[in-house]
N, C-alpha and C positions, 0 to 999 in steps of 0.2 A: 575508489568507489566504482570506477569503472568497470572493475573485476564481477562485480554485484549485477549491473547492467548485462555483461556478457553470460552471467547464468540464468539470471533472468530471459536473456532472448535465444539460452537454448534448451532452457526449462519450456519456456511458451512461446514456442516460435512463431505462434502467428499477430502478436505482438505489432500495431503498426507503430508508424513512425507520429500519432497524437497522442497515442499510449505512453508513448516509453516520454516523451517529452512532459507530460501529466505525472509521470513517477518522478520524472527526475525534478520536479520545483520543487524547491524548499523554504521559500519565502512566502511567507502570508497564506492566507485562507483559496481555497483551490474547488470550483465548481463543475464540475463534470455533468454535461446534458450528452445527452447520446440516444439512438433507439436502445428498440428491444436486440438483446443477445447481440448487442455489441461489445461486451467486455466490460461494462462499469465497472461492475465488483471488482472482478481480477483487480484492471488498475486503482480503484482505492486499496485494494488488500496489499499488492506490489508498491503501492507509494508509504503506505504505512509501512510497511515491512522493510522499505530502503529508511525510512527516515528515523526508524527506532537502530537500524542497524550502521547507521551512517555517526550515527549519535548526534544529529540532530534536533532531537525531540526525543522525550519519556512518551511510552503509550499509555501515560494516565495525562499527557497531554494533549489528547488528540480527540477528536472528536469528529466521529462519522452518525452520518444520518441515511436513515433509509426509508421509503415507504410502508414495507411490510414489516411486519414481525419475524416473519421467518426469513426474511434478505437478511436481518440485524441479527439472529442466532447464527447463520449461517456466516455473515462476515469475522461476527467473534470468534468463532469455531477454528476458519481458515486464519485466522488472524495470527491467536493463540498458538496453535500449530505448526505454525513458520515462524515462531517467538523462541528462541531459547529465553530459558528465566532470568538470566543475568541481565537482558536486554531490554527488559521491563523496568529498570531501574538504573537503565545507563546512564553518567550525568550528560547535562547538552555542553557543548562548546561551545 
């Protein structure tokens, strides 16, 4: 999985070091406070997107919450998108 990490931080290199440690947990429920245009989304879309691909979790397991309506289309969107199909249905380990 650390292969994941490594594209990840050269996909979005500005990625700090509370970011990438927020993708990588994969134990229990995960609460992200941060300002504004500090990266929330990214890091929820990047932790789901390590934890569906890790096979850690189903994304019919998962559950993100947002304030707006359009933060919650917009996460789906990027979500889906960096989902291959098969991965939606992966079992957990």
């Amino acid at each position: 999985m650390k292969d994941i990490i490594k594209v990840f931080k050269e996909v979005f290199p500005n990625l700090n070091q509370n970011q990438i440690d927020a993708i990588l947990t994969t134990e229990g429920p995960l609460l992200i406070l941060a300002g504004l245009m500090t990266g929330k989304t990214l890091t929820l879309i990047l932790r789901t997107l390590y934890l569906v691909i890790s096979g850690k979790a189903k994304l019919i397991e998962i559950v993100l919450t947002t304030f707006t309506e359009k933060s919650a289309f917009e996460m789906r969107d990027r979500i889906f998108s960096g989902c291959r199909k098969d991965w939606l249905y992966r079992k957990t380990k």
